[in-house]
Each structure stands twice: as C-alpha cells, then as structure tokens.
N, C-alpha and C positions, 0 to 999 in steps of 0.2 A: 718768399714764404708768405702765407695767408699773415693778416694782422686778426684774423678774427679770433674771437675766443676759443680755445680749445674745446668740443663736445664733451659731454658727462660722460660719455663710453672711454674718453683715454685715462691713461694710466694716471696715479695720482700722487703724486713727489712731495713728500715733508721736507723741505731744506730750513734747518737750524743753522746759523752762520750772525756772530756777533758784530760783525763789519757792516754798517745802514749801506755803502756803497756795493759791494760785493754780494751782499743778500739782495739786490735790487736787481744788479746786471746780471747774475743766476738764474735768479727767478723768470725776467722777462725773457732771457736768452732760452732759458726750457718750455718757455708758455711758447716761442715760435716755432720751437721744436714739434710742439702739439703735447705737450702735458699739461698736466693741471698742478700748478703747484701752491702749498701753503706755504708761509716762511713763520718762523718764532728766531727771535734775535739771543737767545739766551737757552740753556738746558732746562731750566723747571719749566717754561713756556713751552718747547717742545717738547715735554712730557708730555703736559695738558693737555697740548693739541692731540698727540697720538692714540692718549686716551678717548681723546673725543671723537677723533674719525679715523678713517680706514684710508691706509695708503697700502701705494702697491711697491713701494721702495722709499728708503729715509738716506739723507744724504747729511753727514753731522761733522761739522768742524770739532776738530781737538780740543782747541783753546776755547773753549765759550765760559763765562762767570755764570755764578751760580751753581751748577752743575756741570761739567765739565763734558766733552762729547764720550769720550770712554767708560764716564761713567752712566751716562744716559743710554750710551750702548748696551750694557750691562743690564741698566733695567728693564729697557725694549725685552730683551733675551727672556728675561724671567714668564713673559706671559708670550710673545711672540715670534714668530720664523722669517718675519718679515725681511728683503731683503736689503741689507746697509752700506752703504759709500761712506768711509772716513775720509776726510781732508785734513792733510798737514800742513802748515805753514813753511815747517821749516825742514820737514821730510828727514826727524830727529826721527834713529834708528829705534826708540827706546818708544816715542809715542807710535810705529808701524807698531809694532811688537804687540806692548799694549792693545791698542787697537783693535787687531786681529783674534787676540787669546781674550779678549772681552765680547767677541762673537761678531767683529764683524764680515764680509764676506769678499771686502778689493776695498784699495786706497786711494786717493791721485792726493801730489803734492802742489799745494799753490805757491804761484800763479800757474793756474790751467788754462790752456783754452778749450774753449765751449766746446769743438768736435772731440776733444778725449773727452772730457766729461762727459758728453753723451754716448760716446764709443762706449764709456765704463759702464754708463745705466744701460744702453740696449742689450750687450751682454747680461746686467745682472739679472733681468726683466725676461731675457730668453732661457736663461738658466733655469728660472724661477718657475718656465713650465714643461721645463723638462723633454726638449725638442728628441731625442734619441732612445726615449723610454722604448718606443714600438720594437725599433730596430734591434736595440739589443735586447730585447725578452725572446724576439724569432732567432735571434746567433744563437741566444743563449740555448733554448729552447731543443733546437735542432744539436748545436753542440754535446748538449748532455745525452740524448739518443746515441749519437755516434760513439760519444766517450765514454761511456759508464764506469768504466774502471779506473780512468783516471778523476774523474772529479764525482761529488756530492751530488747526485741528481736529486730534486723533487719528488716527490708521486702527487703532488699537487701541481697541474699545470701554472705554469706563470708565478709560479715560484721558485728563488732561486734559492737553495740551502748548504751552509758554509759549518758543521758543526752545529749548535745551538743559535748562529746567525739564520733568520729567514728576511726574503725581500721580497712583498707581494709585489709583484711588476706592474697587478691590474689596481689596487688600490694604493700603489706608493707607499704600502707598510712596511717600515722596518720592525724586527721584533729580536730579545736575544732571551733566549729560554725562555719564552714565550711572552715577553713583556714588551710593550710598546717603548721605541726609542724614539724622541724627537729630534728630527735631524733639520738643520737648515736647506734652502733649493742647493746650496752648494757642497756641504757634505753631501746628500744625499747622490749628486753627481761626481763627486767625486770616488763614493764607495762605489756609485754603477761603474767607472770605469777600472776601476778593480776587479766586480763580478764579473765582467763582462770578460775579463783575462783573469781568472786564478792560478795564479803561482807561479803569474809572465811577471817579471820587473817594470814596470813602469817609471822613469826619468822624470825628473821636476820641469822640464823643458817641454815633458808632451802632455805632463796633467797643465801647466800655464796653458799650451796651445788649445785643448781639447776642453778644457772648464773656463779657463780665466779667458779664454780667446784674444791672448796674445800671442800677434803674430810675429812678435819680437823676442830675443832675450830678455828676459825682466826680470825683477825681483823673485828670488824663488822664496821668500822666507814665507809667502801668502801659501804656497805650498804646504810646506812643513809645519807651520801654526793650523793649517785646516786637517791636515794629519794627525797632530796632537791632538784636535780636539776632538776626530772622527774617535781616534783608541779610546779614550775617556769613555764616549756613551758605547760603544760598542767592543770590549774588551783591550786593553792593551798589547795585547797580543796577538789579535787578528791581524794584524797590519806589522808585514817584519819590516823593518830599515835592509838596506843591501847598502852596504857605504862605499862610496863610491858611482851610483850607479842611479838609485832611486827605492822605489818601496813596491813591495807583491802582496797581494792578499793571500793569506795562508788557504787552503782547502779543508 
C-alpha cells in the first residue's frame, strides 16, 4: 500500500479510543487504508472534534473517561445521522445492547484485526449511500402496477405508500402522516428492505446478510435493536414480529 497521505476526496473517520497505543495502530492502519482519520483520546474531545468537522463515519470505544462512548453516541444522535462503529472490549452483552439502543449502527469486539475493522467501515460507508435505492424503486415501481389489489400503490411516481408511511425513493424521504422522520443510512435500509417485500417475512440472517453484509452467522441482536428503533420513529406497529421466523412490514 501507498505510504502517502490520503487525498482530501477520501472518506473521513473520527476514531475516539482511550488506549495512546490502539489509537495510534488504528489510526495509521486506516490512514493506509486511504482514509483520513482524526483521533480524540477521550468522549468530550471527540465531541469537540465532531462539532468541529464533518466526518463521514465515527468509530467510538465503550470505555473512554469522561464521557463514555454510548453516551457520546447518544449525543452524535441528537444533531446527526452520521454513521457509528462501537468497540467493545470485552464484547459484554449489556455494553452491545446499549450501544445499539443509543443509535449506533454495527459493533466489533477487541482485539480486532484491521481487515474486519475495515470490512465493518466499508460496509457502513456503502450503506450510507444507499447502493440499491434504483433497483428497488423499479421492483417496486413495476410491482405495484401489476399488484394493485394486493398492496398500497402510490399515485405519485417513486413513492412508496404503506398506510400514513410515505418513502420518497427520489429524495430519501421518509414521512408518517406527513411529517418528516429522520432515519439513520441503516434504518433507512433496513425499512427499504421491507418495502421492497410487504407482508414477505423477512429472517434476522437475510436482513444481517443484505444490510449488515454479513456473510456469516452473527449476532442478530444489531437486528432487533435496529428494529426497535425503526417502530419507534415510524409507528410500532408498522413492523409485526412473526416469532420464530423474523419481522414483515404491514401493508
């Protein structure tokens, strides 16, 4: 890999991590990647910095003094959509949990090595611009033409309408009785791969595969916590459980 500096065009990575040895090997391990990374050793430091400039993904240990990374999560949340890597130490069920119900959007446990960690950001980074929008607004699109009786069509092209749910497909708008909802890149893909099947059951094993682009078994609970938080802005009841099985978007 190039030693050189990364270009102003590449992506730009906030890593908060209170370890000087860990924030160092991180850091240069992503710079050869070709990102551009800040570090802050502490949470009110990486606040600061966030405040201060524009990243395109923040990657936040659990344990940092000061401010703790879930709760720095938490604040991120309050103003932005940006997308977030948690790190655990100790890959305690209670800080994933946390974590996730405090808005972030995937975890890795350390010690990682560098290809998952960058497996985890290219994923979040591709999510983030939503590589399957086209596709499925023409399934979708075409589907409603052919089905009309069975699902909710539009009369506005490139929108998809679920009751009082609308999803402009051409501007990324979610809306629910007409009010703007703000959704993360990963909610937001996760609800398209629901509209994209109303009323198919969809398994925690093909939203990991399809969103989280795990090619593995893994953790479903990043699942279910991004489910819980989708029902929250979008009604609770848009989104049934089928136990046993996985979750369908109501029509």
């Amino acid at each position: 890999m190039s030693s050189s500096p990364p270009p102003e065009t590449a992506e730009r990575i906030l890593l908060v991590e209170d370890d000087d040895l860990m924030r160092r090997a991180f850091g240069s391990a992503l710079e050869r990647y070709g990102y551009r990374v800040r570090t802050a050793s502490d949470g009110l430091e990486g606040l600061e910095r966030f405040r201060e400039e524009d990243f395109d993904l923040l990657i936040l240990d659990v344990m940092l003094p000061g401010l703790d990374g879930i709760g720095l999560c938490r604040r991120v949340r309050e103003t932005s959509l940006v997308p977030v890597l948690m790190m655990s130490a100790r890959g305690d069920g209670l800080d994933v949990v946390a974590g996730l119900e405090a808005g972030a959007d995937d975890y890795v446990v350390k010690p990682v090595d560098t290809y998952v960690l960058v497996a985890r950001i290219r994923s979040l980074l591709r999510r983030a611009t939503y590589p399957r929008l086209a596709a499925a607004s023409e399934s979708k699109s075409a589907s409603a033409s052919a089905s009309a009786s069975e699902q909710t069509p539009s009369s506005r092209p490139g929108v998809l309408e679920f009751g009082d749910l609308c999803i402009d497909m051409g501007g990324m708008v979610v809306t629910v009785g007409g009010a703007p909802v703000a959704l993360t890149p990963t909610e937001l893909k996760v609800l398209l791969e629901f509209a994209a099947e109303p009323g198919i059951v969809l398994d925690r094993h093909a939203l990991l595969r399809n969103v989280w682009d795990y090619g593995w078994d893994a953790d479903t609970r990043v699942v279910d916590l991004c489910v819980q938080r989708l029902r929250k802005k979008i009604g609770r009841d848009r989104i049934e459980t089928v136990r046993g099985f996985g979750y369908k978007l109501r029509r």
